[in-house]
Wavefront OBJ file of the C-alpha trace (Angstrom):
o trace
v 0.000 0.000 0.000
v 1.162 3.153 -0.647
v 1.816 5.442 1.658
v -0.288 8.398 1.892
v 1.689 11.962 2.225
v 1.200 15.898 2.547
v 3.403 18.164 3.322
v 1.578 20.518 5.432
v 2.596 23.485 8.006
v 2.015 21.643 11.485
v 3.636 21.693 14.699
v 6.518 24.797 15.320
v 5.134 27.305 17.840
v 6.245 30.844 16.454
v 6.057 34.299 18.094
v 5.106 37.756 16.474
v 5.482 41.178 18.027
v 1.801 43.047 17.137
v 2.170 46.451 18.739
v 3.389 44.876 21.977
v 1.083 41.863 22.110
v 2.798 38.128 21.047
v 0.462 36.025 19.026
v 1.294 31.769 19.555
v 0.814 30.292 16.366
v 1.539 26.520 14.828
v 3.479 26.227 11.511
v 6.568 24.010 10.816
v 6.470 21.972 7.591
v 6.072 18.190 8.518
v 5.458 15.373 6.204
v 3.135 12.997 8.430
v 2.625 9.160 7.767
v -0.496 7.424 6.427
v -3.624 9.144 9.567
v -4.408 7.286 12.604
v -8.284 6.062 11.488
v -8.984 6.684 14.573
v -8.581 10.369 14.577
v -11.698 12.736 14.037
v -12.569 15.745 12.440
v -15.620 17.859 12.559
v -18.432 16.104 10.849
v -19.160 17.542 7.279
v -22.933 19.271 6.710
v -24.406 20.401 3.833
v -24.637 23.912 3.286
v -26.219 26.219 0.034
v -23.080 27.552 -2.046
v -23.180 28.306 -5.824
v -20.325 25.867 -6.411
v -20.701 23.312 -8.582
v -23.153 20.111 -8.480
v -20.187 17.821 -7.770
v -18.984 19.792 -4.638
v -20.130 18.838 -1.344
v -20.574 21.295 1.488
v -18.672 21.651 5.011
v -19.401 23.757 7.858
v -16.645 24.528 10.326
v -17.533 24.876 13.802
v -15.654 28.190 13.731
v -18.041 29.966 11.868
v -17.373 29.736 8.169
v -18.609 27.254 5.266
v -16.822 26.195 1.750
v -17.370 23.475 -0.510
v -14.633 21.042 -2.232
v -15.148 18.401 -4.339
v -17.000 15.099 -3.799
v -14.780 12.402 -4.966
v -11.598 13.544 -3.182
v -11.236 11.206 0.274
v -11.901 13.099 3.561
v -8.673 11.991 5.926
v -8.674 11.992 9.099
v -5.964 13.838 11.063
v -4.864 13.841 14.790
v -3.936 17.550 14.828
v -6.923 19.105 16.696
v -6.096 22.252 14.507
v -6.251 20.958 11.180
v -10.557 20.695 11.001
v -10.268 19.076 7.367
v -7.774 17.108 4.704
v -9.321 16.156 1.939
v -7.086 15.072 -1.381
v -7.853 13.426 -4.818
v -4.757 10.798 -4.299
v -1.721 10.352 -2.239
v -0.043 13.436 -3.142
v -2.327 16.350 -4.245
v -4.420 17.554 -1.357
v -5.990 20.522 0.064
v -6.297 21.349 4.302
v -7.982 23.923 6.338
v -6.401 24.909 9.818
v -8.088 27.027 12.490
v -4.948 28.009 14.997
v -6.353 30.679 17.785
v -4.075 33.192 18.448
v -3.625 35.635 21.800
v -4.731 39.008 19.838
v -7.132 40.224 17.577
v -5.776 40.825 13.923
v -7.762 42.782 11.486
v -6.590 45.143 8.312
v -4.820 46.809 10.585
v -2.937 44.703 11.613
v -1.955 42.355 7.895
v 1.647 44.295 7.433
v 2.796 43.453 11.204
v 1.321 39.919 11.289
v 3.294 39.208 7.851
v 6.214 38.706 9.768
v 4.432 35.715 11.272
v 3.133 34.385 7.606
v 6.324 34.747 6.187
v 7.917 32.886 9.233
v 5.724 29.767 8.519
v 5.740 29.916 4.775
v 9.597 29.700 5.503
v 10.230 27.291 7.705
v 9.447 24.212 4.852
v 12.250 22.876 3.624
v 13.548 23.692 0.274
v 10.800 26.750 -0.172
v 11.063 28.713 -3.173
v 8.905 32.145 -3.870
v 6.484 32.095 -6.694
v 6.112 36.221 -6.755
v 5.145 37.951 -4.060
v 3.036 37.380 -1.520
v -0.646 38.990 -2.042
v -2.900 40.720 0.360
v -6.404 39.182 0.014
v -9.905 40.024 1.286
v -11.922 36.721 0.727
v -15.004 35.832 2.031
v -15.004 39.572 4.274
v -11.597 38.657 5.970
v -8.051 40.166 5.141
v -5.361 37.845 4.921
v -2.353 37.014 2.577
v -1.597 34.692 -0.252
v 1.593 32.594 -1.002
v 2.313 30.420 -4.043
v 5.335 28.399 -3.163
v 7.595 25.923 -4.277
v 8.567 22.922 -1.777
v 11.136 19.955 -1.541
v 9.117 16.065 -0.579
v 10.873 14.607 2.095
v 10.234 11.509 0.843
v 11.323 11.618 -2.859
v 12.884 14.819 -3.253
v 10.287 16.135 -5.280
v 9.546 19.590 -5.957
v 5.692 20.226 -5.610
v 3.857 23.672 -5.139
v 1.930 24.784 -2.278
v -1.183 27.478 -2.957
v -1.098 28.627 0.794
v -3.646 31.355 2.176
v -3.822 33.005 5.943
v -7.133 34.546 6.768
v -7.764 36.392 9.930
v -11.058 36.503 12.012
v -10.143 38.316 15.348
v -8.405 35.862 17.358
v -8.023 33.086 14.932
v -6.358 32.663 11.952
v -7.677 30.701 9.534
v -5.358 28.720 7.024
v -5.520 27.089 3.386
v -3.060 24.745 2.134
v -3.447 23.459 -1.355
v -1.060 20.753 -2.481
v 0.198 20.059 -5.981
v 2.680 17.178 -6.221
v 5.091 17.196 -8.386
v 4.696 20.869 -9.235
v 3.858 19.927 -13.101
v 0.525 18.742 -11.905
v 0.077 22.423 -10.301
v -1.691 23.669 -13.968
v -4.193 21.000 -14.109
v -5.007 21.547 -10.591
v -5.705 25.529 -10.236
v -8.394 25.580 -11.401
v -10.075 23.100 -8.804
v -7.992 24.665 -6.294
v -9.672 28.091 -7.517
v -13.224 26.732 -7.217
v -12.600 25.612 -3.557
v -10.914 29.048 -2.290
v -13.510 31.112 -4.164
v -16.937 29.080 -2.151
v -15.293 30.047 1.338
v -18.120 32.378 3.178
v -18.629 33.372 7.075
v -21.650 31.170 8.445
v -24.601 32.589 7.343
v -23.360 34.895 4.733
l 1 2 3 4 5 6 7 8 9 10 11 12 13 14 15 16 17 18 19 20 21 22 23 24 25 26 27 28 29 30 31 32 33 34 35 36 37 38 39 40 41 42 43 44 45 46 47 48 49 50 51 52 53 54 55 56 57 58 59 60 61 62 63 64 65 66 67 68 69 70 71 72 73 74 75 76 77 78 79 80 81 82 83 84 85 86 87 88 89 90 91 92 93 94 95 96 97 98 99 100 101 102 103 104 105 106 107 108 109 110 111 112 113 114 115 116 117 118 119 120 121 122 123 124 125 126 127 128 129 130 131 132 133 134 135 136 137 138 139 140 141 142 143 144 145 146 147 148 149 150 151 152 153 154 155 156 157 158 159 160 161 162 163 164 165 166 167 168 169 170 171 172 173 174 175 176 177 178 179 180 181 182 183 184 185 186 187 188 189 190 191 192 193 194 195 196 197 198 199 200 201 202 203 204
């Protein structure tokens, strides 16, 4: 059987000076083994989005919805942070993170809490910039956007993360889509696209 693998920020605790408040986040790159089945996550609901037929909905328990499609395989994960993983196979995957934080964080706030984004985007091995990182308003909350290239641990591989920090006062709120190797990146954008773009606050 093979293996299944993501490489997905997990795990480091990092600090971030916001006008004299430290916010405790997770985010070290880790590259875990095939779940536990008996970890749990959240139980998925359906919910009215204008995505398409073949997506099925979830509802977070932190107050937002999105939609991703129905034939990738929910996994289960042991990280109490990490409230889905859902992929299409054994490499390509996307996964939502709620991590609370110590301080509120609104637009005010995006160019000081960069430091912290950058600080998790960097601490995967072999990451490599794909532009800029964007600020983003999605779904009514600010956040940034990072398209990055990353080393496999396992094969050496470079894939491409699709990575997006949202804030919502004391939490932030974190996408991770996978593409691996990064060739498969083009075919998978626009999927990847769909998913980001039914995100909403519960009952928006």
């Amino acid at each position: 059987m093979i293996s299944k693998r993501w490489m997905i920020p997990a795990g480091l605790a990092g600090l971030v000076s916001l006008g004299g408040a430290a916010a405790v986040v997770g985010g070290n790159a880790v590259t875990p083994s095939k779940p536990s089945a008996t970890a749990s996550l959240p139980a998925a609901s359906p919910v009215a989005t204008t995505s398409p037929a073949d997506f099925v909905g979830f509802n977070d328990e932190a107050g937002f919805a999105l939609s991703y499609p129905g034939n990738w395989e929910r996994v289960p994960a042991a990280d109490p942070q990490v409230h889905l993983l859902v992929a299409p196979n054994d490499r390509d995957s996307f996964q939502l993170r709620v991590v609370p934080l110590n301080t509120q964080i609104g637009e005010g706030e995006l160019t000081a809490v960069k430091t912290l984004t950058d600080q998790v985007v960097t601490s995967g091995e072999g990451v490599q910039p794909v532009g800029d990182a964007r600020q983003i308003n999605m779904g009514g909350l600010p956040g940034w956007h990072y398209l990055y290239r990353f080393n496999d641990r396992a094969t050496g591989e470079a894939g491409i993360h699709s990575h997006y920090f949202l804030f919502r006062g004391d939490k932030m709120i974190t996408f991770v889509f996978q593409a691996l190797p990064e060739t498969s990146f083009d075919a998978l954008a626009p999927v990847f696209d769909k998913i980001a773009s039914t995100f909403r606050l519960a009952g928006g």
